[in-house]
C-alpha positions, 0 to 999 in steps of 0.5 A, spaced: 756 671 772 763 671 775 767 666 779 767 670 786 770 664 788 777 664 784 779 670 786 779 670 794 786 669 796 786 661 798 788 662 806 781 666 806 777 660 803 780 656 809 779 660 815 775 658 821 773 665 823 771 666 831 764 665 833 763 669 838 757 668 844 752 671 840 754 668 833 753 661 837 745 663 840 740 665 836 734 666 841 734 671 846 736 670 854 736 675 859 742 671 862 749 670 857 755 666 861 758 664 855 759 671 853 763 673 860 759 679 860 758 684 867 751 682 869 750 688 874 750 694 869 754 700 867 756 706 869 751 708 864 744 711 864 743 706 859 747 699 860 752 697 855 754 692 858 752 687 852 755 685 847 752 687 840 748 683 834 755 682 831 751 681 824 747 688 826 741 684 824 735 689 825 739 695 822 740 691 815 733 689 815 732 697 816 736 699 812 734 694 806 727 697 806 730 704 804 735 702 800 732 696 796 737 691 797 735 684 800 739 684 807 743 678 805 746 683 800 748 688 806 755 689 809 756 694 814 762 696 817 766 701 823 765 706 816 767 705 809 774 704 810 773 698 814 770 695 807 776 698 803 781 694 807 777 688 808 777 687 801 784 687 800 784 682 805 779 677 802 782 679 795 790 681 794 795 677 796 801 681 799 806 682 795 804 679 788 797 682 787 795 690 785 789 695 785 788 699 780 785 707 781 784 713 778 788 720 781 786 724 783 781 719 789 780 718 795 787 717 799 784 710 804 785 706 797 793 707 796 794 708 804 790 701 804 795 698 799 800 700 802 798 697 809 797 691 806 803 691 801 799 692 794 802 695 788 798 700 785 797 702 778 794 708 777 791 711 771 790 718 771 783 721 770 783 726 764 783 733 763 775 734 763 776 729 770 773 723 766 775 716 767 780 714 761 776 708 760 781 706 754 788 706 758 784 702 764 782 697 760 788 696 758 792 696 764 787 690 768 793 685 768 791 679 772 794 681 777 790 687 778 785 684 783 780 691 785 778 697 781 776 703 785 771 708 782 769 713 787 763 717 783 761 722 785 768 723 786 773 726 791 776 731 791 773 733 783 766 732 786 763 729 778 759 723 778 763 719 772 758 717 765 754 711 767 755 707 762 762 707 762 763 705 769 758 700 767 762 697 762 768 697 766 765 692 771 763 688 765 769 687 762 773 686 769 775 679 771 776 682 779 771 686 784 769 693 781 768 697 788 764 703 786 765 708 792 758 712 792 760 717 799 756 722 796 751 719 792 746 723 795 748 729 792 749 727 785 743 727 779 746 720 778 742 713 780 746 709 784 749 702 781 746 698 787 740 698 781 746 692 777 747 688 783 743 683 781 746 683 774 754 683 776 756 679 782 763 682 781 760 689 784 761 692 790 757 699 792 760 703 798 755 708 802 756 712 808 753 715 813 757 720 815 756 725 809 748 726 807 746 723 813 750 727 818 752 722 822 759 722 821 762 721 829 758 714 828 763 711 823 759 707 820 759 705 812 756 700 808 757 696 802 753 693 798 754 686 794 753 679 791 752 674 798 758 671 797 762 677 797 758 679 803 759 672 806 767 673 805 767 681 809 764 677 815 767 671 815 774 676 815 772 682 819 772 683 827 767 680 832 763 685 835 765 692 829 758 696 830 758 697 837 751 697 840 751 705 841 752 706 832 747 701 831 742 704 835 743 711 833 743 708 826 734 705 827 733 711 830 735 716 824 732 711 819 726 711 823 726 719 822 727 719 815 723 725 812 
């Protein structure tokens, strides 16, 4: 097992988050007066006027049961792209650490470093669009905090060898994000089935392809309690209104 704890940036470790009105009461009430909510409604055919479950309880406990992942284990986020900055909050400190990728790739991994002052190193994938396990082991300096693999990848649609991505999540000292947006459409297992092997791994998934559920932004990301701990501990109060979360149980409930 890998020390999760020693590459979390030390501001992170120290941060209070907010608590907001829903993190502080665990019943239920028809009355909220800490939260400052309208109590007469809304507009709406059907009210919005509460403030959402900010850790979306009920949806993870769904979404365990199909994907065989303890709800603890669960992050979800206003689409993949929340989690992909998240972790560059929790684990690269501005101006010193730096993200390994292989181009070609999904953009949101430079442009999250870029938003966040992070060098890249790139390794590009080879001629057959195959990972250059050699060169990137190479290249994963300790300063290199995130390694991005996104199988099956975009834009060269391939999902890359199992094994190879395997063994660069064992041999990495830092988070291995394994971006699964279109897992559904590929032959290959997912690696949600190493979580419990490696601490060090994070698996995102999406609603927005398979499921056609794109306009709903929401993603997941899959990982070891403590690295779920420190997604939460960062992200917004309220970033899965209550709307997603309900369209969400009522697509899994309608899982053919």
């Amino acid at each position: 097992m890998k020390e999760i704890e020693a590459w979390v940036r030390p501001n992170i470790k120290a941060l209070k988050p907010y608590a907001s009105a829903r993190d502080e009461f665990k019943g239920e009430a028809s009355v909220y007066l800490d939260a400052n909510e309208n109590s007469f409604g809304s507009p709406l055919p059907q009210n919005y006027n509460r403030y959402p479950d900010p850790l979306q309880k009920e949806l993870k406990e769904k979404i365990s049961r199909v994907k065989g992942v303890p709800p603890q284990n669960i992050f979800l986020g206003n689409g993949s792209d929340e989690a992909i900055d998240l972790l560059f909050r929790v684990f690269c400190e501005p101006a010193q650490d730096k993200v390994l990728i292989c181009p070609p790739t999904y953009g949101m991994y430079e442009v999250s470093a870029h938003i966040h002052n992070v060098d890249i190193v790139r390794v590009n994938l080879l001629p057959g669009f195959e990972l250059d396990v050699e060169q990137i082991l190479e290249s994963l300096t300790p300063s290199v905090k995130l390694l991005f693999i996104c199988s099956p990848n975009n834009p060269t649609a391939n999902s890359f060898h199992a094994d190879d991505v395997e063994l660069l999540v064992q041999k990495f000292n830092g988070i291995v994000v394994i971006d699964e947006a279109y897992i559904n459409y590929s032959r290959q297992k997912s690696a949600i089935r190493w979580l419990t092997e490696y601490d060090n791994l994070v698996v995102l998934q999406t609603f927005s392809k398979a499921w056609g559920l794109a306009a709903l932004r929401l993603g997941m990301a899959f990982a070891s309690e403590t690295i779920i701990h420190y997604l939460n501990k960062v992200k917004p109060p309220y970033n899965i209104n209550i709307a997603t979360q309900q369209y969400a149980l009522e697509a899994l409930d309608n899982i053919q």
